[in-house]
C-alpha atoms as a printed R data frame, in Angstrom:
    type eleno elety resid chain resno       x       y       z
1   ATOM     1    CA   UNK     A     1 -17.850 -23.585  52.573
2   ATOM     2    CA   UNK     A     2 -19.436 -26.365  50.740
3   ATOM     3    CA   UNK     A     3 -16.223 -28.293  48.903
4   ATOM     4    CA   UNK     A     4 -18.348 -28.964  45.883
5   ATOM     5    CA   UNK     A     5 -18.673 -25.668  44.841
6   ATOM     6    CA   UNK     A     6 -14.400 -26.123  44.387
7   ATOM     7    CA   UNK     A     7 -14.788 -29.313  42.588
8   ATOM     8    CA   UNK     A     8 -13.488 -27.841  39.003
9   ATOM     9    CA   UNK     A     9 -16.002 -29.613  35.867
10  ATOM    10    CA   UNK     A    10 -14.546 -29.429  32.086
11  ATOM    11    CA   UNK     A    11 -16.123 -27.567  29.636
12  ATOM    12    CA   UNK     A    12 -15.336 -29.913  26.870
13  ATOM    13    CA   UNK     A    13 -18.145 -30.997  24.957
14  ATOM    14    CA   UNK     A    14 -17.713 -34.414  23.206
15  ATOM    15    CA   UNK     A    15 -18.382 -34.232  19.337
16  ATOM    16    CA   UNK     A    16 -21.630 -36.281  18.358
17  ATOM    17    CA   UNK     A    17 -21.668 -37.842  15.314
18  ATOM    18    CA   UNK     A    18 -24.581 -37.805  13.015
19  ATOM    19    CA   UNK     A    19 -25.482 -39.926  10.339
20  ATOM    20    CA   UNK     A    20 -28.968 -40.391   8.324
21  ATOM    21    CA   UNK     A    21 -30.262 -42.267   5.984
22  ATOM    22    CA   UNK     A    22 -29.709 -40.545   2.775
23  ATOM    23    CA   UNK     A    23 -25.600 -41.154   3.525
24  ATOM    24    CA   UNK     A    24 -24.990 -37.655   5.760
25  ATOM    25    CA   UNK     A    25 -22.859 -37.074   7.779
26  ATOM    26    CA   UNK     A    26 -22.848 -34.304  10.508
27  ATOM    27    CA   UNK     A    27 -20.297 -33.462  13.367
28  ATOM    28    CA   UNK     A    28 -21.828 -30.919  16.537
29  ATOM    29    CA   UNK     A    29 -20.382 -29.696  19.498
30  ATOM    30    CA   UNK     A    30 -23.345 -27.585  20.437
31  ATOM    31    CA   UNK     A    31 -26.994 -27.896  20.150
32  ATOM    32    CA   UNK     A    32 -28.478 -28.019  16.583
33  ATOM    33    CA   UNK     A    33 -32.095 -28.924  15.506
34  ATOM    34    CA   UNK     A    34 -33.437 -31.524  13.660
35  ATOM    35    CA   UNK     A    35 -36.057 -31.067  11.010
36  ATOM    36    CA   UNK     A    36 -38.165 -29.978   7.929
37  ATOM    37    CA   UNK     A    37 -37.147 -26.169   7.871
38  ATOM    38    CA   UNK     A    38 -34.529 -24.788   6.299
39  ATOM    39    CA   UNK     A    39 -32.876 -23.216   8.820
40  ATOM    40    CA   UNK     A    40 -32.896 -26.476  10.722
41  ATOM    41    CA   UNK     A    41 -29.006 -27.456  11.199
42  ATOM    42    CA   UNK     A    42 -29.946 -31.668  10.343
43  ATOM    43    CA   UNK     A    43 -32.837 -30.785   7.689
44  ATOM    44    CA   UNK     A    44 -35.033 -33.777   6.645
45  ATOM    45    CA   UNK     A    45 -37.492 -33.436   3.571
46  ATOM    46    CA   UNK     A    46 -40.033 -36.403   4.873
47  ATOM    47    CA   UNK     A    47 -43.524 -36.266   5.351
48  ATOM    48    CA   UNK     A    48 -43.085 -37.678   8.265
49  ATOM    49    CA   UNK     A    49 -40.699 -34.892  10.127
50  ATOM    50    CA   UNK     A    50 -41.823 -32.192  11.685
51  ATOM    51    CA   UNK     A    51 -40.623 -28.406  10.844
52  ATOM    52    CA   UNK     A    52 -38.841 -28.610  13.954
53  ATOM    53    CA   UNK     A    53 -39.047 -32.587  15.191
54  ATOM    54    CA   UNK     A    54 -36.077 -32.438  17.718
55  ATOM    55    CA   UNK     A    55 -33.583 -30.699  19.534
56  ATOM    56    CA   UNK     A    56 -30.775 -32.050  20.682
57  ATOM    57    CA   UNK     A    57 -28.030 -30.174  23.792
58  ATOM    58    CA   UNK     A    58 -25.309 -30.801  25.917
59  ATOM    59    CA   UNK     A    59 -25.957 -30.774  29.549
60  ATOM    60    CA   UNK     A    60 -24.854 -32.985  32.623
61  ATOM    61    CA   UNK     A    61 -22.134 -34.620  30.903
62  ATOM    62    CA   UNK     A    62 -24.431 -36.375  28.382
63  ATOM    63    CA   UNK     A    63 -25.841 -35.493  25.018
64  ATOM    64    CA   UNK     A    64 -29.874 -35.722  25.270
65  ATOM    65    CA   UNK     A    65 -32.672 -35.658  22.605
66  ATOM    66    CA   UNK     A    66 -36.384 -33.403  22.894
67  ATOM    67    CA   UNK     A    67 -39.160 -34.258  21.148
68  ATOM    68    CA   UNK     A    68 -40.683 -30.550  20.143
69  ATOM    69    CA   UNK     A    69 -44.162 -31.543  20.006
70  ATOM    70    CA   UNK     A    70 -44.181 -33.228  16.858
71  ATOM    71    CA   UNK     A    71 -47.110 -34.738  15.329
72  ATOM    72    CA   UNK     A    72 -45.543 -37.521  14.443
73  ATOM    73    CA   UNK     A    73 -43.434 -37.948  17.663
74  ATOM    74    CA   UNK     A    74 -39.901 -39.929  18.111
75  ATOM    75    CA   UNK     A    75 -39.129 -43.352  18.812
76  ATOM    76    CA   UNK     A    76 -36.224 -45.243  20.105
77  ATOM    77    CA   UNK     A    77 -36.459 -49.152  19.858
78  ATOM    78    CA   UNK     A    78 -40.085 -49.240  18.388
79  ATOM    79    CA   UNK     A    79 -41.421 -46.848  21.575
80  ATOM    80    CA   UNK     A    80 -42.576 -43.491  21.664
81  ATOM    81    CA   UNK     A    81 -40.583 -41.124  23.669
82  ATOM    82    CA   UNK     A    82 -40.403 -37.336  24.485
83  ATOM    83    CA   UNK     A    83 -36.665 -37.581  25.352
84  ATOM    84    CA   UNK     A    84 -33.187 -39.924  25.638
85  ATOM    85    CA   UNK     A    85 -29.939 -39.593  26.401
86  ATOM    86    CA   UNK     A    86 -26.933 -41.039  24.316
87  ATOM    87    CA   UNK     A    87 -24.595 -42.682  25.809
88  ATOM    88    CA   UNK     A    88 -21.926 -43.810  23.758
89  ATOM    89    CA   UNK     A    89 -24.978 -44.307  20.441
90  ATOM    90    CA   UNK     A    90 -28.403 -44.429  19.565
91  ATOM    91    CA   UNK     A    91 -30.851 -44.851  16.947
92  ATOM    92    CA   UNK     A    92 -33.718 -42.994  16.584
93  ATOM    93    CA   UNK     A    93 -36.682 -42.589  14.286
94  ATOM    94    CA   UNK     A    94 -38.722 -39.482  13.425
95  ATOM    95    CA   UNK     A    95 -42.020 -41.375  13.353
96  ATOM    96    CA   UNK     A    96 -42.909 -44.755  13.531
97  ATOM    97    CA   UNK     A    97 -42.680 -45.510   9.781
98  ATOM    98    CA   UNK     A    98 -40.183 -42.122   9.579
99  ATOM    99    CA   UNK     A    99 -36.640 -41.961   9.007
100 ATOM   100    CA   UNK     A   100 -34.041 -43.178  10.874
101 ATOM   101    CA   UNK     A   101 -31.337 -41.319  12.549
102 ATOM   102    CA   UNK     A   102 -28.319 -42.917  14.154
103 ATOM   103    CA   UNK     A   103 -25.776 -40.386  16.631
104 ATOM   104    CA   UNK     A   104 -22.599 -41.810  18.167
105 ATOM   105    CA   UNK     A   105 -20.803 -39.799  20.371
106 ATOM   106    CA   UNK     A   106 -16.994 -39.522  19.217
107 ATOM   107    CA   UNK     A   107 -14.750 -41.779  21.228
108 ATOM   108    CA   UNK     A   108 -11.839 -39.191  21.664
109 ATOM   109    CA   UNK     A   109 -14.392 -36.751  23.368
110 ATOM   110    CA   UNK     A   110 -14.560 -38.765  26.718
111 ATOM   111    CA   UNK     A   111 -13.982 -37.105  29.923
112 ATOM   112    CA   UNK     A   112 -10.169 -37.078  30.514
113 ATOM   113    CA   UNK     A   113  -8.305 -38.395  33.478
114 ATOM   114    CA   UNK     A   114  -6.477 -35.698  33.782
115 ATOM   115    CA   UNK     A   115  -7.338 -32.528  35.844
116 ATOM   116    CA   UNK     A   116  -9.431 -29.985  33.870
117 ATOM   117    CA   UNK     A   117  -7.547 -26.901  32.379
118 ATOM   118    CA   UNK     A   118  -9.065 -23.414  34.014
119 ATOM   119    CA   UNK     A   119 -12.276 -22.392  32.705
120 ATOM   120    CA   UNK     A   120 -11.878 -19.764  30.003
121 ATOM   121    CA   UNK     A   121 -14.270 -16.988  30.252
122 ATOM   122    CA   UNK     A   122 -17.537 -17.440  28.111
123 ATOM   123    CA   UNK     A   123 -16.590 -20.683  27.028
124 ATOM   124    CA   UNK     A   124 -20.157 -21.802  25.577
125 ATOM   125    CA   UNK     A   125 -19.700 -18.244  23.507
126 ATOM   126    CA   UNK     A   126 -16.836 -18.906  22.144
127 ATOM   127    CA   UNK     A   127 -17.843 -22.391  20.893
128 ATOM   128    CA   UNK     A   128 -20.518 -20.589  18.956
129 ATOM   129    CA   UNK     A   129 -18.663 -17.750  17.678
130 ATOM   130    CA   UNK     A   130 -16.182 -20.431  16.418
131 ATOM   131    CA   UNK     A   131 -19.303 -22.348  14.883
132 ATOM   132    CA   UNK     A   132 -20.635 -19.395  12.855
133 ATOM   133    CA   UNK     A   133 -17.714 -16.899  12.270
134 ATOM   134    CA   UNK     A   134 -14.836 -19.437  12.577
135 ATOM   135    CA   UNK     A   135 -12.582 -20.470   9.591
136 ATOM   136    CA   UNK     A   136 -14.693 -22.363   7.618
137 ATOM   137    CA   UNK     A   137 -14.001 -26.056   6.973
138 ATOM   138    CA   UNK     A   138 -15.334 -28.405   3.882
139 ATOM   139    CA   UNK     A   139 -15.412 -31.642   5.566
140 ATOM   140    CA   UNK     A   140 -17.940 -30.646   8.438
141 ATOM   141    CA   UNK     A   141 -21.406 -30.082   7.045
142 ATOM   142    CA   UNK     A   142 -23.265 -27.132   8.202
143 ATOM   143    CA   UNK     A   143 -27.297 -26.061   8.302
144 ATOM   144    CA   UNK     A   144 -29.022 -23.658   6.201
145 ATOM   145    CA   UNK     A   145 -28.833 -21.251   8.991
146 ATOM   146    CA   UNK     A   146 -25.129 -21.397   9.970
147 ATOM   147    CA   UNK     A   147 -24.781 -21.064   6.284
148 ATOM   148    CA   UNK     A   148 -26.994 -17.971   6.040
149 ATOM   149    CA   UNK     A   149 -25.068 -16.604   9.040
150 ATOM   150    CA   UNK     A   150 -21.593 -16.727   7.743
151 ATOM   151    CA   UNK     A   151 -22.345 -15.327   4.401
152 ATOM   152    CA   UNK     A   152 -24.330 -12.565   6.219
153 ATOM   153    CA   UNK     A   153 -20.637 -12.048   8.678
154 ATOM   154    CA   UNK     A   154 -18.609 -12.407   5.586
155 ATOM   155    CA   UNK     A   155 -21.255  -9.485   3.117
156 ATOM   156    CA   UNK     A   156 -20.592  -7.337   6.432
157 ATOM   157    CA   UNK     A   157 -16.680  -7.353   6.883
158 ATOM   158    CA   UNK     A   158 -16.518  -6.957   3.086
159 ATOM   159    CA   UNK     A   159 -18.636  -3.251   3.691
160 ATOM   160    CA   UNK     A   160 -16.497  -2.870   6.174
161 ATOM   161    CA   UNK     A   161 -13.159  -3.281   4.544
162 ATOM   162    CA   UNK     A   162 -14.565  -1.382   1.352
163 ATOM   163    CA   UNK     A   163 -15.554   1.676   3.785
164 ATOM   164    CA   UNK     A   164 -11.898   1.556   5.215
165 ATOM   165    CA   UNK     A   165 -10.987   1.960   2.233
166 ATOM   166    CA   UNK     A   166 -12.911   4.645   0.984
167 ATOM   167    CA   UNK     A   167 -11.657   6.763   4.252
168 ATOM   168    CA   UNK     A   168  -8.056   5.761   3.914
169 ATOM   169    CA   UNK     A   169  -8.267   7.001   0.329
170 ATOM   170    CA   UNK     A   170 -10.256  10.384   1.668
171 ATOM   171    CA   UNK     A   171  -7.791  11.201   4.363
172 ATOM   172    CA   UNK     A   172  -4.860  10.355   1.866
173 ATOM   173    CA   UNK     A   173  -6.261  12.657  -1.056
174 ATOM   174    CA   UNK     A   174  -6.836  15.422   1.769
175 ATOM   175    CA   UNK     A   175  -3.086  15.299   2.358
176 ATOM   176    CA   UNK     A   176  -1.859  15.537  -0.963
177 ATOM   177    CA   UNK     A   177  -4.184  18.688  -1.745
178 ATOM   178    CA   UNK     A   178  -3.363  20.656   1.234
179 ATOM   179    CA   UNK     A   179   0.635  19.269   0.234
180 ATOM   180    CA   UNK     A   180   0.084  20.840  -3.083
181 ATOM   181    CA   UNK     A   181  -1.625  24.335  -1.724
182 ATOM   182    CA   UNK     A   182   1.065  24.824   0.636
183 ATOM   183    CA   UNK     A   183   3.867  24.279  -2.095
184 ATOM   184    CA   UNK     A   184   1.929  26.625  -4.284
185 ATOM   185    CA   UNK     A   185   1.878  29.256  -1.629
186 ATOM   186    CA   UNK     A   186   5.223  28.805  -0.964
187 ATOM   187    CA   UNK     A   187   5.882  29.535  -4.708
188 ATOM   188    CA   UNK     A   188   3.841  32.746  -4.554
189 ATOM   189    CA   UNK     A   189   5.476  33.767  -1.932
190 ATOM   190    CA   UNK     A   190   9.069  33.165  -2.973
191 ATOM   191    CA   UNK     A   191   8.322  35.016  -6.219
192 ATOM   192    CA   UNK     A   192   6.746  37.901  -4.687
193 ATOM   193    CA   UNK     A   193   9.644  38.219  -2.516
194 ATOM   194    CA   UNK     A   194  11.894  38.069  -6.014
195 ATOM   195    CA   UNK     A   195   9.735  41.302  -7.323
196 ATOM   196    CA   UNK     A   196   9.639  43.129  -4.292
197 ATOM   197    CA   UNK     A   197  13.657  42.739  -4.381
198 ATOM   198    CA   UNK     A   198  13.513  44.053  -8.083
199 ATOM   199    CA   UNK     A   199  11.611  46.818  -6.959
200 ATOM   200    CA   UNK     A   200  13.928  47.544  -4.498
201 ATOM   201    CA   UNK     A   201  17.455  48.060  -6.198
202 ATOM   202    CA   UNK     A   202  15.433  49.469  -8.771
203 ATOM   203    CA   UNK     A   203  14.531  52.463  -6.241
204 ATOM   204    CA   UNK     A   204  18.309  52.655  -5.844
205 ATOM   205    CA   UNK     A   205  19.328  52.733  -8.891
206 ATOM   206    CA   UNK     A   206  16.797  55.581  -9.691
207 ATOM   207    CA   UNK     A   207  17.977  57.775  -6.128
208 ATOM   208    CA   UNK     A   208  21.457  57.232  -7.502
209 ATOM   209    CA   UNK     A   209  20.946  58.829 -10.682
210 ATOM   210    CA   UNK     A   210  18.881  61.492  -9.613
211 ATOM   211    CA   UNK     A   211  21.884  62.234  -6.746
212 ATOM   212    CA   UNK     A   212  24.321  62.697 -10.048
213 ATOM   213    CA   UNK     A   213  21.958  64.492 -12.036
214 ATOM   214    CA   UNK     A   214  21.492  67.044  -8.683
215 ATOM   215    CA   UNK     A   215  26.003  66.814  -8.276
216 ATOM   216    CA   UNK     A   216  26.319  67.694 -12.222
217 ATOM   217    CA   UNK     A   217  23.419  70.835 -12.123
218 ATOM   218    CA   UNK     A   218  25.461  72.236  -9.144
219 ATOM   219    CA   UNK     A   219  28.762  71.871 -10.457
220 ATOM   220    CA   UNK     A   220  27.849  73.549 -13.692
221 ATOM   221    CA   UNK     A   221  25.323  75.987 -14.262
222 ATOM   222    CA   UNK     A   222  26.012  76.943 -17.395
223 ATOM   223    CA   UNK     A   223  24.971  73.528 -18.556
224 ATOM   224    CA   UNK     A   224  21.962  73.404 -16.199
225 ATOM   225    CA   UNK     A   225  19.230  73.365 -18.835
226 ATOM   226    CA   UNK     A   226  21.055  70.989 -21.355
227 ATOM   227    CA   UNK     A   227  21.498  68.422 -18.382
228 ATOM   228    CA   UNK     A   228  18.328  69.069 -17.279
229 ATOM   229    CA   UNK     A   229  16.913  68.221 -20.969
230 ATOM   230    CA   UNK     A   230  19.449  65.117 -21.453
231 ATOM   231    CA   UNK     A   231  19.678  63.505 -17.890
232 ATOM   232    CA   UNK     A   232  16.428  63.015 -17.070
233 ATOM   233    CA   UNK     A   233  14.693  61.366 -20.057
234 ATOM   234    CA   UNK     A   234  17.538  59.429 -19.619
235 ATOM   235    CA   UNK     A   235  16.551  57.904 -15.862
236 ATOM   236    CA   UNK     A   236  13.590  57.220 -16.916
237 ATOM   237    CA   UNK     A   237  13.728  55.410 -20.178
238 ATOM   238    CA   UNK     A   238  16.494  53.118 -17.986
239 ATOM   239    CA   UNK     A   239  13.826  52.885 -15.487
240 ATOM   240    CA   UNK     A   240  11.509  51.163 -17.959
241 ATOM   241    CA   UNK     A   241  13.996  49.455 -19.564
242 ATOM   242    CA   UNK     A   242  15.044  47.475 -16.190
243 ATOM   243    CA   UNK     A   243  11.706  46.722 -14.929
244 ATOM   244    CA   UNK     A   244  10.640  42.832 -15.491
């Protein structure tokens, strides 16, 4: 097995430090873009920048510059160049006669001595997930299109905490209604119950009478028809007295 395959690298990228001339002041720890549009993360109004002049990375332990084919090129101590690597600083300017651009890279981003920590999993992700959806944080500058980014993220998770909402409040008036039905069937049923029970000893009340009436006819017939005529209409006008 080749050992250098085992030789762990950090993933630490040092912050670069960018200033231009109009007082700015920008802080990276990814790759950002230099130029006239807006969406540009350093954005120059010059005539002499480019839409998109330069891009500038992270990659073999050193922070490098790219000319993108502009028209009016870069240069680096009065010389034309498509590309340079910063060291520790460097000045650059976007066209001979353009403006001038000076990047340090921060001092408490070199390598460290000490062994690297293990590499967490989609490290270069998280360092732009962190850049565009990440708390956000007054003193570091931003572009237009980081900008546009997070208030897109932030209109989205507002939608999305308004349609929570709206289904929490769904589900929770769904509750309460079939809560309510079920009390009021329980009502119906209780006072159905309560009639049917009315109706009930009423029945017995009325085969109790009508027993009597049958003992007094048999025990006296001479006063058959008279308790015949009497007992009856009696029942029943207590009948529909007692019903509710």
């Amino acid at each position: 097995m080749n050992g250098s395959r085992q030789t762990p690298r950090s993933l630490a990228i040092p912050v670069l430090n960018v200033r231009t001339e109009d007082g700015r002041t920008f802080r990276f720890s990814r790759p950002f873009q230099i130029g006239r549009e807006r969406d540009c993360d350093v954005r120059i109004e010059d005539a002499h920048v480019s839409r998109r002049h330069v891009v500038v990375s992270f990659g073999n332990g050193h922070w490098r510059l790219r000319d993108q084919q502009s028209g009016n090129g870069m240069f680096v101590d009065g010389e034309r160049v498509d590309s340079a690597s910063i060291d520790t600083s460097l000045e650059v300017r976007l066209g001979a006669d353009g403006p001038r651009i000076v990047m340090e890279v921060a001092a408490a981003a070199a390598v460290s001595a000490r062994p690297p920590e293990p590499p967490r999993a989609a490290g270069e992700t998280m360092i732009v997930a962190e850049r565009y959806f990440g708390s956000t944080d007054d003193d570091e500058p931003v572009g237009g299109r980081t900008l546009m980014i997070r208030k897109a993220f932030h209109r989205v998770q507002k939608r999305q905490k308004r349609l929570y909402l709206a289904i929490i409040a769904a589900v929770t008036l769904a509750a309460v209604v079939a809560a309510a039905y079920a009390y009021y069937g329980h009502r119906q049923i209780a006072r159905q119950q309560a009639i049917a029970e009315g109706l009930f000893y009423e029945m017995k009340s009325l085969d109790v009478a009508i027993a009597n009436v049958e003992r007094q006819l048999l025990a006296s017939n001479n006063v058959q028809g008279t308790t015949a005529h009497v007992s009856l209409p009696w029942i029943f006008w207590r009948r529909t007295r007692t019903r509710p």
